[in-house]
Structure formats: C-alpha cells, structure tokens
N, C-alpha and C positions, 0 to 999 in steps of 0.2 A: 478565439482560437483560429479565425482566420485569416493571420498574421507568420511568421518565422518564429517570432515573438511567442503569440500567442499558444504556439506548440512546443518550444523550448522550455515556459515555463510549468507546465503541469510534466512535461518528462522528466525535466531535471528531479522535482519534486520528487517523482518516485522510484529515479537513479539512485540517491540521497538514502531512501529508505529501506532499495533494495539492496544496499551497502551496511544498514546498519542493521538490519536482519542477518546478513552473512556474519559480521561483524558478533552477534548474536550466538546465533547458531555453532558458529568454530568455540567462542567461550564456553560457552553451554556444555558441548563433546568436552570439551577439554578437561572442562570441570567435574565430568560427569552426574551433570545435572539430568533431574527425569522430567523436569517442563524448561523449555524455552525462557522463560523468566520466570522467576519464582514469587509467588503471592506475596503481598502485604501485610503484615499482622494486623492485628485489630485494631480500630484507632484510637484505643484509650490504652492498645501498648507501645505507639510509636513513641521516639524521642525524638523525632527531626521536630523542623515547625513546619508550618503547612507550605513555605516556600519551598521548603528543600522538599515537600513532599511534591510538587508539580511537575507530571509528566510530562516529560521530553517531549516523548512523540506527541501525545496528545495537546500538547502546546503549539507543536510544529502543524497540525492537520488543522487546529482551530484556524491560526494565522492562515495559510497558504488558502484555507477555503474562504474565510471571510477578502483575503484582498484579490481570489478568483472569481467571484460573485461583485465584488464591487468594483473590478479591471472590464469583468464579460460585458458590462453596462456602456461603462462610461471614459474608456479606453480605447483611444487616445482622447486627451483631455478635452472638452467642448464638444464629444460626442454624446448623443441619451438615445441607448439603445432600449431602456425599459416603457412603452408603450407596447402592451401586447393585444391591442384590436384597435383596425383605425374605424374611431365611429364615427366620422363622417363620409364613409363610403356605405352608400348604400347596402353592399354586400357583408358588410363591416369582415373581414378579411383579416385572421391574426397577422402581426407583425413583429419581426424578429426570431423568428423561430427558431434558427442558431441559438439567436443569443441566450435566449431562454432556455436551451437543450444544455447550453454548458454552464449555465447556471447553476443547474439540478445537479450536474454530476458535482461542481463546487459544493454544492450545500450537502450533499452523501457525505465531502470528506469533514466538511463543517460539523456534521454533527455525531460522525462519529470520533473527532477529537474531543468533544463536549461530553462524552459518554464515558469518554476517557477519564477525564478531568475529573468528573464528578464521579465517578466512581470511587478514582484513587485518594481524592481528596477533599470529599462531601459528606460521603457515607460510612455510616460505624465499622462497617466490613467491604471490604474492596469485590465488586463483582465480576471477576475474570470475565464468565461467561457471557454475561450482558455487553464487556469489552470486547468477544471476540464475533460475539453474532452482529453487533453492529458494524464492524468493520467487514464483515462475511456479505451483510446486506449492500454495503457500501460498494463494493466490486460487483455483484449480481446488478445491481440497479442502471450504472454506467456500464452494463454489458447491453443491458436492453435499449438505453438510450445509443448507444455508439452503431444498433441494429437498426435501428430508426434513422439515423444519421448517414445512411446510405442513400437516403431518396433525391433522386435527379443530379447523380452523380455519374462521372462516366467512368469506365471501366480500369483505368489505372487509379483513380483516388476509391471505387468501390475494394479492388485490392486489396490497397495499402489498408484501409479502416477494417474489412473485413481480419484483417493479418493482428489488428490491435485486439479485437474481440477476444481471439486466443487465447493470449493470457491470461488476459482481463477474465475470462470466465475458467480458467484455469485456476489462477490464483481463488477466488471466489469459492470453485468446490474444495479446493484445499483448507480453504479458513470454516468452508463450513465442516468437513471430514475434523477439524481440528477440536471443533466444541466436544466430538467423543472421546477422540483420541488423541489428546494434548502431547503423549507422551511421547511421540515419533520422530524420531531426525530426520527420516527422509520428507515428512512433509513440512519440518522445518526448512530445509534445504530447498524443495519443490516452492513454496512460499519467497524465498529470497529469491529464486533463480527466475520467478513469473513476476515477481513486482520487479526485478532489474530488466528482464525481458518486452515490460511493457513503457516502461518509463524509458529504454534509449530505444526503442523504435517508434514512440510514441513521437519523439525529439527529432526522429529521423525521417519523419513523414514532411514534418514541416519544412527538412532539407528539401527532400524532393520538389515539394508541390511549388517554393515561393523564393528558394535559392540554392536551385543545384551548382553542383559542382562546375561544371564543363561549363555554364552559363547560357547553355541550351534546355529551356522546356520539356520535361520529360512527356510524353504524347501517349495516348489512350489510343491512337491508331500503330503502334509500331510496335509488335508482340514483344520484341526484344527487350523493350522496354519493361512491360509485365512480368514479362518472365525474372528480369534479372530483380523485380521486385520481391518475388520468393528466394531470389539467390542468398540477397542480403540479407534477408528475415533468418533467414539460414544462419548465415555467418556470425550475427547480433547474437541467436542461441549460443554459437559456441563460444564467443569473446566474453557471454555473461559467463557462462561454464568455467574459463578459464580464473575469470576476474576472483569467483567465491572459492576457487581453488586457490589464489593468491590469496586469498585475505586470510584462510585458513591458515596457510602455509608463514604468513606473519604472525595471525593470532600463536601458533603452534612456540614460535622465536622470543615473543611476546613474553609467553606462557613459562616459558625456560627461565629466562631471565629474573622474572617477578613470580615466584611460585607460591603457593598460598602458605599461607603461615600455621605451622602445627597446632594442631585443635579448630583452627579456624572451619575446618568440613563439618557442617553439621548442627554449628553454635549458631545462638540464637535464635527466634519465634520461626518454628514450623509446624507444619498441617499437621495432624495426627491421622494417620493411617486409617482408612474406612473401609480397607479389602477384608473382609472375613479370614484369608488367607494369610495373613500379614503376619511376622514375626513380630515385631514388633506389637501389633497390637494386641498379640495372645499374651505378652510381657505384662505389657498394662494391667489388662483381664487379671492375670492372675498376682500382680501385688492386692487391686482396687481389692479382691478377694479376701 
C-alpha cells in the first residue's frame, strides 16, 4: 500500500461494493423488503446447483484478499517482503512491519468471504448471522490496525489515515447494530454510504501522498494543506451522498420498467414468523390446532 497502486487498489475494492450495497438497498425499499437480502432456503430445498449457488460477494472478498496478501509480499515482482525478524542481527528487529499490517487487514477480507462461501454453500442452513458478524469483525479489526498505522508519521499523512478510521469504524458499529436489527433502511443506507466513504478516500490518500495533482508535494508544514485535507473528506461525503441517491433514483426507473410480476411477492421458501405478535403466525397456530 505504499505505492498509488497500492492504495487505488483496496479503494477501488470497496468503491465497488459500496455501489452494490446502494445498488441493494434502493432494490430492497423498492421492493419492500424487511432484510436487505433475503435468506437462503434450506439446502436440501434449493434447486440451483452449487455454482449458481456461489456468492458474489463472498467470491469477490475471497479473490481481492487472497491477491492482497499475496501483491503486500511480493509486489513488484522480484520483491520478498515476507521475512518478519532479521535473525542475524543481534537485536533481531521485526522487519516489514507495513507489510505485515496490510496483510492482516487482506486476510479480515479473506476470510470473511470464506465465511460467506461457506455458509451459503457448505452448510444444511445458510448462517446470516455468522455472515454478518464476520464481516462486523472484518471492519473493527482494520480500524485498530489503521490506529497503529499512524506511528512515525507526520502530521498530514497522520490526517489523511486518521480521516480513514471514520468510516471504517463507522461502517463496523453499523454491521455490528445490524446482527440485532437487520431490518433498518437507515443502517442499510449508513452501511453503503461508509463503505463508499471509505473506499474513494481511501483511493484518495494515495493521490495525495504519491501523485498529486498540481505535481507539487503536499507538505505536513503548510496548514493549508491540512486543513484543505478535511475540506475534501468533506466533499467525498457529499459526492458519496449524492452518488446512492443516483443509483436510487435509477433503481426507482429500473423498477418502473421491469415491475415484479403478479403473485411473484411473496412465492416461494420464506422464514416463518417467530414474533409472538405476528399475524401470521397466530394463522399457523390456529389451523396446526
């Protein structure tokens, strides 16, 4: 990651997903759905095969963290960044500490695609929960590492990293608040708008630090500089703001055009109601009767 490169690619990453979240989310309203994506039936009722059953995302998180762990190494070619203590110094002194710091956060996304994977297509019964605390952990983990990642840095790049945190633990109580309370739109929305939040400024640090604009250095002695660092953190908020309101504002055009087809609300394998409160489940109650 301490490259252009190296910063363009975990932003773009989760540009990417904070697009298909919104992407998501505007469906979901639309549809008026009461989760974000709706479970899996059981897997002796699916009819796909197990290809069709492999999740997207969790296919996407696998990849990007297995070739981010294995780029933080050995990237650009003929580099071997994986030696973490040199034993023949005396003091034996780790080595690569970077490398290793973004390693770990690769291997969070590693494995919480792998949680994915296997959940939706391993196990008799699909484990939401298990899917969403692992990626809850996944955010929380590279919040602490990115807090660590501040040492002996100078006061515009502590900024800029301190500015990623944000999100990044933003997102994180979001995904955790969600294992209660799945059923919310606003923290579906809060969720797209802090992973697109983090992923273009994430992208945008590596502008700053290794090819600015003007082609002048941005300097850790010229306040102006600092300062205009929150300007733009600024602006990235509202451009993401405006972005899931466009994607909505599509979905919505989308939605018009291709409307669900009569009876389709509702058909096929859904959860049964577990609220004591539920109408429906007093319906049950009282046929089983």
């Amino acid at each position: 990651m301490t490259t252009l490169a190296g910063h363009l690619f975990p932003g773009l990453i989760f540009v990417f997903l904070g697009i298909y979240y919104a992407v998501l989310t505007s469906l979901a309203l639309l549809r008026g759905q009461r989760l974000l994506v709706l479970p899996l039936p059981p897997r002796n009722k699916r009819t796909q095969g197990w290809l069709q059953q492999l999740p997207m995302e969790g296919l996407g998180k696998t990849f990007c963290g297995i070739f981010g762990v294995i780029g933080t190494f050995f990237i650009p070619l003929g580099s071997n960044r994986f030696a973490m203590i040199d034993w023949e110094d005396p003091g034996q002194p780790f080595l690569h500490h970077n490398s290793w710091q973004h390693m770990t956060m690769y291997t969070f996304l590693l494995l919480s695609g792998l949680v994915d994977t296997v959940s939706r297509c391993c196990l008799a019964r699909q484990q939401v929960k298990l899917e969403q605390a692992a990626w809850a952990f996944a955010f929380h983990g590279a919040s602490l590492l990115f807090i660590s990642h501040l040492q002996g840095r100078d006061a515009l790049e502590t900024r800029a990293h301190l500015l990623v945190v944000l999100p990044l633990m933003l997102a994180g109580l979001v995904l955790t608040i969600e294992l209660w309370f799945p059923d919310q739109p606003m923290l579906w929305i809060l969720k797209a708008w802090m992973t697109l939040q983090f992923g273009s400024w994430f992208a945008q640090i590596g502008n700053f630090l290794y090819s600015p604009i003007t082609g002048h250095p941005w300097r850790a002695d010229k306040p102006g500089d600092i300062m205009f660092l929150t300007t733009f953190f600024c602006w990235h908020l509202i451009v993401n703001a405006l972005l899931i309101a466009a994607i909505y504002g599509l979905c919505v055009l989308w939605h018009q055009r291709h409307p669900p087809q009569q009876g389709a609300k509702g058909a096929g394998y859904r959860l049964c109601p577990t609220d004591s409160a539920s109408e429906e489940l007093k319906k049950l109650m009282v046929e089983m009767n």
